[in-house]
C-alpha positions in Angstrom: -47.4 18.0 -18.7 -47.6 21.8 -19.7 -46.4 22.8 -23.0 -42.3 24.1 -21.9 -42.2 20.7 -20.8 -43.1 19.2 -24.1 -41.1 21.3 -26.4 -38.1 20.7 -24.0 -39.0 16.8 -25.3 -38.5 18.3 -28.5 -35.3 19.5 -28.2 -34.0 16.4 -26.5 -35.4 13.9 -29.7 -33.0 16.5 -31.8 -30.1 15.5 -30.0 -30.7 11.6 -30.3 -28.5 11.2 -33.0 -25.5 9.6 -34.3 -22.7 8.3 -31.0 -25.1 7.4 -28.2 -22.1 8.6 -26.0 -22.4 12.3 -26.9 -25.9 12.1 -27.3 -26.2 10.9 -23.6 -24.3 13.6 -22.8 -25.6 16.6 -24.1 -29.2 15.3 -23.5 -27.9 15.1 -19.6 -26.6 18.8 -19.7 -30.2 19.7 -21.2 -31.9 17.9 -18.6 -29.6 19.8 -15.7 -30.7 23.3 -17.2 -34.2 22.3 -16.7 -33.7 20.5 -13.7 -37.4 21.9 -12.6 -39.4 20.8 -15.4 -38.1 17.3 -15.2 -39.8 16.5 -11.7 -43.0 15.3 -13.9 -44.3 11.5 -14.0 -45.2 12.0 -17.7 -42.5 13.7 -18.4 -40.0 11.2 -17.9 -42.1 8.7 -18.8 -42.0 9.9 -22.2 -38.3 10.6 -22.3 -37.6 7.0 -21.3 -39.8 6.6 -24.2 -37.5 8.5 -26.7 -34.0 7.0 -25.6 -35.4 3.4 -26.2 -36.6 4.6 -29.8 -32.9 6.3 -30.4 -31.3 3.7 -29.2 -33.2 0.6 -27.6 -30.0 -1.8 -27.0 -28.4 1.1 -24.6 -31.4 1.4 -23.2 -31.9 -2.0 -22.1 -28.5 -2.3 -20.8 -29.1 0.8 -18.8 -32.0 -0.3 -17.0 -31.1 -4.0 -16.7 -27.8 -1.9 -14.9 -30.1 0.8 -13.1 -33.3 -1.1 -12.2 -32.9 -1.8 -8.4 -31.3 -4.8 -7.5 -34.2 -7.2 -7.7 -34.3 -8.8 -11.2 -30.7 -9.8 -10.2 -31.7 -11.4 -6.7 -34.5 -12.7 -8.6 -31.6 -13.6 -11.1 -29.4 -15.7 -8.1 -33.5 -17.3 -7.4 -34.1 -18.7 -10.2 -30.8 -20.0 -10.8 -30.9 -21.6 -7.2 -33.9 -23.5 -8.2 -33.1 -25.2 -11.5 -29.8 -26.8 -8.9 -32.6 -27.9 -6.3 -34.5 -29.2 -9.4 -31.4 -30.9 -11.1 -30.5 -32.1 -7.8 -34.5 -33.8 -7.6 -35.6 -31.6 -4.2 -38.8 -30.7 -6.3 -41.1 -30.0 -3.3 -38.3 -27.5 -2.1 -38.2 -26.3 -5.1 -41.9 -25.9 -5.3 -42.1 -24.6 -1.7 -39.4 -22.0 -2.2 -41.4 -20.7 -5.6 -44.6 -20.3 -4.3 -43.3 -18.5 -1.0 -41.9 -16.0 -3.4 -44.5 -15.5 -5.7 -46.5 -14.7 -2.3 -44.3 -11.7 -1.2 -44.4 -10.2 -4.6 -48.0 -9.1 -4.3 -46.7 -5.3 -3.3 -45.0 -5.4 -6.6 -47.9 -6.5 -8.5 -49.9 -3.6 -6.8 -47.6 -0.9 -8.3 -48.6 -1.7 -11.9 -52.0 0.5 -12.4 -51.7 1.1 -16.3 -53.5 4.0 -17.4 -55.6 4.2 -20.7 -52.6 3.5 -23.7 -50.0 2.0 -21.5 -49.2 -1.4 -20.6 -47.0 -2.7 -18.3 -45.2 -6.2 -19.5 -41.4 -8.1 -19.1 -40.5 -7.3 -22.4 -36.8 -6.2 -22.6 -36.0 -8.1 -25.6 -35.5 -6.8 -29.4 -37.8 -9.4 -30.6 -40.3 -8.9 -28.0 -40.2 -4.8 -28.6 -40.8 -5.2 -32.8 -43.7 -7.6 -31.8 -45.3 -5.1 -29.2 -45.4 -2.3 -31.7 -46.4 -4.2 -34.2 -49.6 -5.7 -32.8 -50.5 -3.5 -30.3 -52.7 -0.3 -31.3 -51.3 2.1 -32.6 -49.7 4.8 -30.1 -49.5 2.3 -27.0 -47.0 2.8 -24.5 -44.7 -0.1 -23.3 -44.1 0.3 -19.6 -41.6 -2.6 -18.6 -41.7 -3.9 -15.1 -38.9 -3.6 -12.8 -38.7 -7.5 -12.4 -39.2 -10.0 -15.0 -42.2 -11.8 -13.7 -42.8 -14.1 -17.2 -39.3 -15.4 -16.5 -40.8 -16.3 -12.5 -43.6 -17.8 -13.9 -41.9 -19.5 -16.3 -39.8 -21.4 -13.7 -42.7 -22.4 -12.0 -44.4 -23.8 -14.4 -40.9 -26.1 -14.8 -41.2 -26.8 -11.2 -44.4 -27.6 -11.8 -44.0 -29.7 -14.6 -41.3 -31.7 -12.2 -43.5 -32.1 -9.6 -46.3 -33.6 -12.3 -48.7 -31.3 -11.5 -49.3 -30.3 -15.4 -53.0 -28.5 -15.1 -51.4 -26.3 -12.4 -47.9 -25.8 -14.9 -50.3 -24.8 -17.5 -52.2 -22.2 -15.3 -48.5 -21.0 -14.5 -47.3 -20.7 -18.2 -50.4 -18.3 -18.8 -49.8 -16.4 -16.7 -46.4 -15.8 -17.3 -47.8 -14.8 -21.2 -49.9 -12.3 -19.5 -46.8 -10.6 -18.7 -45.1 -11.4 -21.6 -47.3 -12.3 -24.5 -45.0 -12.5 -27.6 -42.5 -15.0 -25.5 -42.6 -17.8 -28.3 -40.9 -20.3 -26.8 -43.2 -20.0 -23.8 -46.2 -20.2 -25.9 -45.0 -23.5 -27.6 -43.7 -25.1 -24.4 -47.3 -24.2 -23.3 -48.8 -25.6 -26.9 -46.9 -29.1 -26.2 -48.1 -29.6 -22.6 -51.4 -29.1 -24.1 -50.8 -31.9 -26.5 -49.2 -34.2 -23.8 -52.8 -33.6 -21.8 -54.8 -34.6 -24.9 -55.8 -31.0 -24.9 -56.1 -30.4 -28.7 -58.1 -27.7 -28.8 -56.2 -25.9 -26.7 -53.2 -26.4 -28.6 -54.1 -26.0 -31.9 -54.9 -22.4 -30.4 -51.4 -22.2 -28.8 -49.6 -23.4 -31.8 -51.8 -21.0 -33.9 -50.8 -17.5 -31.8 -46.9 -18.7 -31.6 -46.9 -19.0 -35.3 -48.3 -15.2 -35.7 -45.9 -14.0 -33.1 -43.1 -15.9 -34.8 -40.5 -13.8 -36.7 -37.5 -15.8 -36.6 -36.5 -18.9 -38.5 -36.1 -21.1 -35.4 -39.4 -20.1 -34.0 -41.4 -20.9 -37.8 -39.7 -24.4 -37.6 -41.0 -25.3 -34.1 -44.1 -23.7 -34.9 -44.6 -26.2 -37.5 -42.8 -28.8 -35.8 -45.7 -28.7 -32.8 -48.2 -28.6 -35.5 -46.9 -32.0 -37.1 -47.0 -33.5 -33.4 -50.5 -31.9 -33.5 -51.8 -34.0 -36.3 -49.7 -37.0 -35.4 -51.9 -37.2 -32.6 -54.9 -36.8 -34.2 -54.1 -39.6 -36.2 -53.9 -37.5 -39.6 -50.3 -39.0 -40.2 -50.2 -36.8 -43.6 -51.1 -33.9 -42.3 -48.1 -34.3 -39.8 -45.9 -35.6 -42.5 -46.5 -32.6 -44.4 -46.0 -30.2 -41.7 -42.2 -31.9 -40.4 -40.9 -31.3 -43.5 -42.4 -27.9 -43.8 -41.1 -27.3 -40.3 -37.3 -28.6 -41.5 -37.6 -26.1 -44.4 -37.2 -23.2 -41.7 -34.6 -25.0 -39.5 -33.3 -28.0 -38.4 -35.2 -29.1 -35.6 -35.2 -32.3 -33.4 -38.7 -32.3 -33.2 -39.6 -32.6 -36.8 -36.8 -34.8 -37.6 -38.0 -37.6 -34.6 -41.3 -37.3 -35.9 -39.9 -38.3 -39.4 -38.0 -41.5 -37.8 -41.6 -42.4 -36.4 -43.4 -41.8 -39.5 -40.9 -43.6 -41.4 -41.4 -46.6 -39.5 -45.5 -46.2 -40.0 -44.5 -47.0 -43.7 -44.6 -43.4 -44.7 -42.6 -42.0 -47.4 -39.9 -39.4 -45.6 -37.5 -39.0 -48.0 -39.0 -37.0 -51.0 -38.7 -33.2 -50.1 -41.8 -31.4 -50.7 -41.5 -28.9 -53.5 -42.2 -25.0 -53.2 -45.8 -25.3 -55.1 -46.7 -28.4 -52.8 -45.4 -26.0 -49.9 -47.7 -23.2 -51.0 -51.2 -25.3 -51.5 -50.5 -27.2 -48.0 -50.7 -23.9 -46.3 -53.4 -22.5 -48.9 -55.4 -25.4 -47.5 -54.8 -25.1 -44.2 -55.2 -21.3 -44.4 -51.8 -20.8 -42.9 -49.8 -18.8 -46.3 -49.7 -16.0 -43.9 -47.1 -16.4 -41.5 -44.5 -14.3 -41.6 -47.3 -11.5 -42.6 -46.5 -9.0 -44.9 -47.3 -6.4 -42.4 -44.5 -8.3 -39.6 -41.9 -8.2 -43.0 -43.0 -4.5 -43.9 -42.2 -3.3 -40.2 -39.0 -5.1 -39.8 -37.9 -3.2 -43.0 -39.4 0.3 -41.6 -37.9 -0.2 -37.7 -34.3 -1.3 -39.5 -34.3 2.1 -41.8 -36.1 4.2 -38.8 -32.9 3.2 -36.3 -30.5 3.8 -39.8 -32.1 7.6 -39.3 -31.4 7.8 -36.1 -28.1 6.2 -36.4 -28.2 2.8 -34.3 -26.3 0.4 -36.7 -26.6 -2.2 -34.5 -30.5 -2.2 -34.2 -30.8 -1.5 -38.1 -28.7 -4.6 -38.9 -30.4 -7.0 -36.6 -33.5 -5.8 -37.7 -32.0 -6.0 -41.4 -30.8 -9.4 -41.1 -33.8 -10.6 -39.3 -36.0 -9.6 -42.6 -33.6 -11.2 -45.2 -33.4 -14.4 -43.5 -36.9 -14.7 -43.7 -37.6 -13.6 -47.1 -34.4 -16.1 -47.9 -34.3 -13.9 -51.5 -31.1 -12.3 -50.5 -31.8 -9.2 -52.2 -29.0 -7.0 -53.7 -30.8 -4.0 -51.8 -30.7 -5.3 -48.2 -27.0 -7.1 -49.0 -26.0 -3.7 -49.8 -27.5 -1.5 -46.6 -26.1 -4.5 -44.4 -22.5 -4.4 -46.1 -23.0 -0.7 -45.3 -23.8 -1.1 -42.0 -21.3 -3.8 -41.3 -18.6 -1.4 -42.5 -19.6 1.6 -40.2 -20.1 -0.6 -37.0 -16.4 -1.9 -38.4 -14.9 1.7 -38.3 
């Protein structure tokens, strides 16, 4: 990419501001005047680049619209297979999967990454914050045309179905490899490591989808699994402990079961555990640090960066997302949400 090419970037990034409609638009007319310098692999890699940082909700939407039509065959698939699986045909189910997974070796072949880029299924919010913020600095999300976590993820559930649990493991890696901040994925993965006796391998599981969590629902089964960890390690305590702990973030079936079970150990379940008790159970267990600092620091510098560049939306998800975990309800982030809230409103 020659150097007109890269200040024509920077006169796009000083129209991506304020409606993404107009912005859209005159970026467009741009883009016709210089209809020459366009026809560049870096070049529009890098644009696609700066209309997700403008606005990354349009973006999405955009390319889940413009992507060919595969991710929504691929879409009618996977819905096809969780009826063959509710309907118990698990070896077609199995049979279809694994004929599909066969033809999409072309697709895999396409993804050569060069040094500072990686290709992943990450078209999520969540997902995107996570990526920047534990990736080195100055790497380059490339998402895939198809979402191959969420094909890999349904094989590991026909798996699953079909018993075959070391192969349904194997699957929900490699679905991680494509998208490795997918905390759900990781605890599903953590729990079928605790249903093999695997303990080692979950504790490791458990451990990474705690660091990737940054919502409330995703701390409370975090420390939910981790209860169901030490349950069956016979440390009934230690899981005690951690299914109330888990409960403090969100209600959670899994923590509240394990309570029922405990209870009927002879354990104590009633007597909430009080915020000093909370703080010296994860001092001791060295885990005081999830949500980081840094994770709460970025969600606060991503919600103020898209408040710059004048996506409400993204600023008061992001916004939102930090006050629910910081539970302190500051006056500050009250107001900028209030503020945002009455903007998006007008």
């Amino acid at each position: 990419m020659n150097q007109v090419q890269e200040h024509l970037l920077k006169e796009i990034e000083q129209l991506l501001v304020g409606n993404y409609s107009q912005a859209i638009s005159e970026v467009g007319q741009k883009l016709v005047e210089n209809i020459v310098l366009i026809r560049n692999e870096e070049f529009l890699s890098k644009l696609e680049d700066l209309l997700y940082e403008a606005y990354p909700e349009e973006t999405l939407k955009n390319r889940k619209r413009y992507d060919d039509s595969d991710k929504h065959s691929d879409n009618i698939l996977m819905a096809k297979i969780d009826e063959m699986l509710a309907a118990g045909e698990v070896t077609e189910a199995r049979f279809a999967m694994e004929d599909f997974i066969r033809s999409l070796d072309s697709d895999f072949d396409q993804y050569n990454p060069k040094p500072g880029q990686r290709h992943l299924s990450i078209f999520d919010l969540v997902g995107r914050f996570e990526f920047l913020l534990h990736e080195e600095a100055g790497m380059q999300l490339l998402p895939t045309h198809r979402d191959f976590s969420k094909i890999y993820q349904t094989y590991a559930k026909v798996l699953l179905q079909a018993n075959e649990r070391k192969e349904a493991a194997d699957a929900y890696q490699q679905a991680l490899l494509w998208h490795p901040y997918q905390v759900a994925m990781i605890y599903d993965l953590a729990a079928l490591y605790l249903d093999m006796d695997q303990y080692g391998m979950a504790y490791a599981m458990i451990l990474k989808g705690l660091k990737y969590s940054i919502e409330r629902s995703a701390l409370a089964r975090g420390y939910a699994c981790l209860a169901k960890f030490y349950a069956g390690k016979g440390d009934l305590e230690a899981a005690l402990n951690f299914a109330k702990i888990s409960l403090r973030w969100k209600e959670n079936e899994g923590a509240t079961d394990l309570l029922e079970s405990l209870k009927e150990e002879g354990l104590e379940v009633e007597e909430p555990l009080t915020n000093k008790e909370v703080a010296q159970i994860l001092q001791d267990y060295k885990l005081d640090q999830f949500p980081s600092d840094a994770a709460l620091c970025k969600l606060v510098n991503m919600a103020q960066a898209a408040v710059e560049l004048g996506n409400m939306k993204t600023a008061r998800f992001y916004f939102k997302l930090y006050q629910s975990l910081t539970q302190d309800q500051e006056v500050a982030a009250d107001a900028v949400i209030a503020n945002l809230q009455r903007q998006l409103n007008m």
